[in-house]
Every structure is written in C-alpha cells, then in structure tokens.
C-alpha positions in Angstrom: 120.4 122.6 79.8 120.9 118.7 80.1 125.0 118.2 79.6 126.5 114.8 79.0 129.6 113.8 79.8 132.3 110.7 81.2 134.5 109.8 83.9 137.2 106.8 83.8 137.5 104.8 87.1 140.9 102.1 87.2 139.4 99.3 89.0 141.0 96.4 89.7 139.3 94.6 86.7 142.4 92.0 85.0 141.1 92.0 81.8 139.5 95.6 81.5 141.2 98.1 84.4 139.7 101.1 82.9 136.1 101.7 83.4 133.9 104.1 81.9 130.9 105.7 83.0 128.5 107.6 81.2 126.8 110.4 82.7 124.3 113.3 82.2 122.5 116.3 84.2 121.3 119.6 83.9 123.7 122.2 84.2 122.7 125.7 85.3 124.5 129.1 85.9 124.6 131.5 88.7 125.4 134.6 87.7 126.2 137.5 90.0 124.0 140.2 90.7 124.8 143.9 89.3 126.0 147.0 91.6 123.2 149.6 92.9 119.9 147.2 91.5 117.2 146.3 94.0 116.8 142.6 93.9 113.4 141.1 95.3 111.8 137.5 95.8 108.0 136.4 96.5 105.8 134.2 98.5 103.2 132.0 97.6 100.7 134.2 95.9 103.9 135.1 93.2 104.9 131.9 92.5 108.3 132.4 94.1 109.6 134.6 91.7 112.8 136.4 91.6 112.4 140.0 90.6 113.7 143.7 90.6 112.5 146.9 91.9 112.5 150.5 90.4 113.9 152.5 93.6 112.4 155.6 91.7 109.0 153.9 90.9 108.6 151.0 93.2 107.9 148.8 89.9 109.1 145.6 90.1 110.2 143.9 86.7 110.4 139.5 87.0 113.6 138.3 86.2 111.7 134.8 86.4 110.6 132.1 88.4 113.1 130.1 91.2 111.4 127.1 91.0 110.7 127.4 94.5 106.7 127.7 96.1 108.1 130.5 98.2 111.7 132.4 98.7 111.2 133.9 102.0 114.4 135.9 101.5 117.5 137.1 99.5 121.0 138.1 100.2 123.8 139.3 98.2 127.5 138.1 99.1 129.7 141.3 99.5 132.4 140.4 97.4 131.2 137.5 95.2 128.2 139.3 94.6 125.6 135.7 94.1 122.7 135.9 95.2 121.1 133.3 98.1 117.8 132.3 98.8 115.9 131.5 101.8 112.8 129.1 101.9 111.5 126.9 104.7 109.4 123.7 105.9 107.9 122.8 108.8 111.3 121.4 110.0 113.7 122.7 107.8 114.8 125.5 106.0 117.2 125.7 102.1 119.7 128.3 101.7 119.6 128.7 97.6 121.8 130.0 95.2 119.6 132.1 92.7 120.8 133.2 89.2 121.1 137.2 88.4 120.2 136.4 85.5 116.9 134.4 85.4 115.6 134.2 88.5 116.2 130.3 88.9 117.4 129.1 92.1 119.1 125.8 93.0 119.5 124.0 96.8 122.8 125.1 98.3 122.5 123.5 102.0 119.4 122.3 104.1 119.4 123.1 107.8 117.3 121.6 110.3 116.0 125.3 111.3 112.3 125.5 110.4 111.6 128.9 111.2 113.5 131.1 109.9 112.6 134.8 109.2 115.8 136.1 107.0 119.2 135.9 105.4 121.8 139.0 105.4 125.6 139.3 104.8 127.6 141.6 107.2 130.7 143.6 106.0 133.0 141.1 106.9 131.0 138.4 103.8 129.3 136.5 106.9 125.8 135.1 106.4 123.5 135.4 109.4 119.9 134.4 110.0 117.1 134.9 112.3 114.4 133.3 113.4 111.1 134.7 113.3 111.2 134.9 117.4 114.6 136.7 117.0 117.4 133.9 117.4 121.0 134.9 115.4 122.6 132.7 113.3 125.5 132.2 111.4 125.4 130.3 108.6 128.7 128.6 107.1 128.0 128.3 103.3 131.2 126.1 102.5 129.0 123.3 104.5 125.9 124.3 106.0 127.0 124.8 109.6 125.3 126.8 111.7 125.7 128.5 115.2 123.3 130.4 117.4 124.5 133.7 118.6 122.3 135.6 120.8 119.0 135.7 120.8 116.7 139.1 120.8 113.9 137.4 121.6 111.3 139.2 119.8 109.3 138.5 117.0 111.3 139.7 113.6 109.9 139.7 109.8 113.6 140.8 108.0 117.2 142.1 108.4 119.8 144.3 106.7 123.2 145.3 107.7 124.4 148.9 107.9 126.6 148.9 105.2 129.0 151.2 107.3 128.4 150.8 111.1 127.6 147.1 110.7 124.2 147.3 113.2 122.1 144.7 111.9 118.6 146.4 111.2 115.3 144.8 112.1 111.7 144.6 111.3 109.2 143.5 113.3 106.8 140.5 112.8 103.2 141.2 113.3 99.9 141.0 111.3 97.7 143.4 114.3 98.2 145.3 117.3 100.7 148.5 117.9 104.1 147.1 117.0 103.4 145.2 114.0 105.1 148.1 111.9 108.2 148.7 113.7 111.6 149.3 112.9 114.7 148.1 115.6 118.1 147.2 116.0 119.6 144.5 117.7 123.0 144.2 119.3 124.4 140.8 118.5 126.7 140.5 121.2 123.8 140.9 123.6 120.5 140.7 121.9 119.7 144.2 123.4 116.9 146.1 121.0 117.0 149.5 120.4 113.4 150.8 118.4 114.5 153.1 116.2 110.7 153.9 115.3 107.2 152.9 113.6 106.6 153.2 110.1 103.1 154.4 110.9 101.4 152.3 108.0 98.8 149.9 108.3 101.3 146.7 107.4 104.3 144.6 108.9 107.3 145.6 106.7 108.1 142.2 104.8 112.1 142.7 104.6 114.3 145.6 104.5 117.6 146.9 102.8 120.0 149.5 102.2 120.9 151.2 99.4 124.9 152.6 98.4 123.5 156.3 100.1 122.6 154.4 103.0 119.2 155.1 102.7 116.5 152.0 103.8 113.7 150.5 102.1 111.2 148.1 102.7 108.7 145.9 101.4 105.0 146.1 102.5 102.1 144.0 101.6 101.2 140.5 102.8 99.4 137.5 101.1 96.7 138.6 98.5 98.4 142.1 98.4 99.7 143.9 95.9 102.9 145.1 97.3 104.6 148.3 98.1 107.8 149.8 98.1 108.6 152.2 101.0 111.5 154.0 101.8 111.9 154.4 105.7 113.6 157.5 107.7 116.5 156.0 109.8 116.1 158.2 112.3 112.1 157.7 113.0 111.6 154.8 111.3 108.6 156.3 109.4 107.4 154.5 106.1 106.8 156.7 103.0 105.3 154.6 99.9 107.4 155.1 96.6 105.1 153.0 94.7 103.3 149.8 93.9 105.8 146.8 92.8 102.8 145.0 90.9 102.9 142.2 92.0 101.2 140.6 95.1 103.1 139.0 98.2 106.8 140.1 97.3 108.6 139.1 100.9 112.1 139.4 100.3 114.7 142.6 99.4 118.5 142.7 98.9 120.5 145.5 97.4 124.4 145.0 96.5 125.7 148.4 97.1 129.6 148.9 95.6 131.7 150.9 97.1 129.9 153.8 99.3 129.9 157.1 98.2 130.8 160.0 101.0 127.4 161.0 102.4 127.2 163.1 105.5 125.9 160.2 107.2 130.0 159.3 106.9 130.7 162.0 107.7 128.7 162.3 110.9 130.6 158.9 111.8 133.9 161.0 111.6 132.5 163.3 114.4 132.2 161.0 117.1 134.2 158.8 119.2 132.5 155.0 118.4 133.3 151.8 119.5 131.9 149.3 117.0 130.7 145.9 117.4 133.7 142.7 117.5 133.7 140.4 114.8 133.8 137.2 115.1 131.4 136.9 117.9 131.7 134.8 119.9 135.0 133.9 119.0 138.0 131.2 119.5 140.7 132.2 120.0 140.9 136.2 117.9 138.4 138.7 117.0 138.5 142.3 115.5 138.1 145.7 117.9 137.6 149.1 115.1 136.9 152.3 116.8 136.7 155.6 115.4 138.4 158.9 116.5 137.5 162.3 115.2 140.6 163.8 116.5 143.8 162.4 117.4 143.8 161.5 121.0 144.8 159.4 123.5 143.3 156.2 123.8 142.8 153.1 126.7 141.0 149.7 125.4 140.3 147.4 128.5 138.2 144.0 128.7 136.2 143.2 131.3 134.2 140.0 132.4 130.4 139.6 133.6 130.7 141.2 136.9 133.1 144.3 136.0 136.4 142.8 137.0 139.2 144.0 134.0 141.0 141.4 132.8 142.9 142.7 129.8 144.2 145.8 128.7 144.3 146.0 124.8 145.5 149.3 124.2 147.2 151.8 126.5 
C-alpha cells in the first residue's frame, strides 16, 4: 500500500539547519516461499502470473498476477527461501523479487543480457543463468554483476540443480525437429553435454525442477497451450504427463526442497567413489574440492594444467 513518511537533512541553512522532507511510496512485501510446494510463472498468453502446481494432479492454483507481461522463469534461494523472477527485452533482461504470497513481483537488477533462457540457485545459494544458446552465468544479486562461465553452446529452454550432486540439469530449446524434447546435463567447468534422454512427447519441455525425493518435473506446452505437468525418468529422460495445469503458456518451475530425505538415490551416491564439481568456478584465489568414498581408503588429489603436466598435489 502507499506509506508516507519523513527524513531530516542538517544543511548548512543559518537560520533553519534542519530540513524536512516529506515523502511517500508504495510499499510491498516479499514473503518467502513454503518447503515441498511447486511454484510456477507464465508467459504472455497468462498474463505473467505467478502460480502453484499440484505434484499429484498437475493443477495449477494462481497466487496472482506479477505485474510483469511475461516471467520467463523462477528460482528459489536455498536458504532465504524468496523467490526471483526472470523476464527479458530485446536488450535486457530483470531479475525480480516475487512475493510467496501474491504473486507480485518487483525489479531487483537489470542486466544488459537480452537472451536469457533461465534462473537456478546451486547448493552453495549461487544464482546462475543461461542463455538460450547455452552461455553460464552467474548472477551477483547484492548488485547485479554478472560473469560468463562456460558456454555449452547449444540451444537450452530451462535449468535445475541436482539438489545433491550439484549437475546443473538442462532442457533443450526447440519448437520442431528430433531434439526439441530432450533432456541433458552440462558440465560447467567445461561446457561438455551429456544427453541423459528424450522425453518422447510432442513438445519442448518449458523449464524443469526437482522435488525433495529428487525426482524431476517439467513443464510442457507453448503459447496458446494449455500446459502440462510431466514428471521425467532421470535415467531416460522420458516424459510421463501427471496432468493439465489449466492454464495456457506456464514457462517457468521452481520447487524449494528442505532438507532431503534418504532415498536410495543417496544412497547409491554412498556406493561410488565421486569426484564432484569445484565451486567457485573459475575462481581467485580458493575454491572447494568434495569427493565421496564408500569405504575408507587411501586417497591422492593432484591438479593438472591444459596439457597434462601436474602442478599441485592436494592430498596425498
């Protein structure tokens, strides 16, 4: 609602140092977003509404409208738990702060990036985005920065972190041929892609996430479309339809997960040696190495450079 309030400024005014001003605004609230609920946001053809989606159903219930033609996509801050937005111009592109609550959504940042595809949040709370060819940014939310990456250089739609093995999860961009339904991972130290599968139905997936039991959905259905819900096999990638959302165009998915329950997929992790992904990257002047062992054992961590010469040893 429209708040009203004052400030005193001590100028250097003789007779009459202390200076008021009056001044009024609208104030707004960003709530967080709630543990375990499937938060959604539309395109054009939905009035860029901010939503939720029935994981059992697929029916999506509005939360209200962000004020925004279009919110290409949404992310959920790990910790925090807000919710930001994604919309872009020819030139540009917002990163948003949306309310829980009611769906409203206020300019955070703009970033001369005009093309972006999606936002996500990796386990370590940093915001990356990608282009719709495939370039990885981060995003700095205390100002806006930015920083390219790598590049995968392939055409992407939306992303999702693995909330335990930190892979950041891909769908492809694509209206026709073979591969517009397919469902990747890219290495963001090298912009390798590894197709995990195809979802074998007839549309691009608009933007995926995972859920606390690691399971991954996705949105399907483009402009003029009513849009489905689809939960997708992580180790085929194949699509199967939980049900209709209701609503036509809905583009964007996040899902703030809590802690993670043990699931054999964890498990599984416990039964291989792994070597997971450094964060930062790239970095100046630390980063982070995790590995995991399934059995106590002896261990060498070396570094080499570009043409296979070592030049540290980390752990011995």
């Amino acid at each position: 609602g429209i708040k009203t309030g004052t400030i005193t400024i001590l100028s250097d005014d003789a007779v009459n140092p202390n200076k008021i001003v009056y001044l009024k605004g609208k104030g707004f609230t960003i709530d967080p977003a709630a543990e375990k609920i499937l938060y959604a946001s539309s395109g054009l053809d939905n009035d860029g509404k901010i939503l939720t989606v029935d994981l059992s159903s697929g029916q999506g219930n509005i939360l209200g409208p962000s004020q925004f033609e279009e919110v290409k996509s949404i992310a959920i801050h790990p910790s925090t738990k807000f919710i930001y937005g994604l919309t872009t111009e020819n030139t540009s592109s917002k990163i948003l702060r949306v309310n829980a609550s009611g769906g409203d959504a206020y300019l955070l940042h703009e970033i001369d990036l005009g093309t972006m595809a999606g936002i996500a949040f990796d386990k370590n709370e940093t915001l990356y985005s990608i282009s719709i060819f495939g370039e990885v940014y981060t995003v700095d939310l205390s100002n806006g920065n930015y920083n390219l990456v790598v590049d995968a250089n392939t055409p992407v739609s939306g992303i999702s972190f693995h909330p335990i093995t930190n892979e950041l999860w891909a769908s492809s961009r694509g209206f026709v041929g073979p591969n517009k339904d397919k469902i990747f991972k890219i290495d963001i130290s090298t912009g390798d892609v590894t197709l995990v599968g195809n979802t074998g139905l007839p549309f691009m997936t608009n933007d995926i996430a995972f859920d606390e039991k690691l399971n991954l959905y996705g949105l399907i259905g483009g402009s003029g479309q009513v849009s489905d819900l689809v939960e997708i096999n992580t180790t085929t990638g194949v699509g199967t339809i939980v049900g209709s959302v209701g609503f036509e165009n809905i583009i964007g998915l996040a899902y703030l997960t809590g802690a993670i329950s043990s699931t054999n997929n964890e498990e599984q992790l416990l039964t291989v040696f792994a070597l997971q992904q450094n964060y930062p990257n790239p970095f100046n002047p630390l980063t982070t190495i995790k590995y995991h062992l399934p059995v106590k054992s002896f261990v060498n961590l070396k570094v080499f450079n570009l043409v296979c010469e070592e030049v540290g040893l980390l752990i011995n």
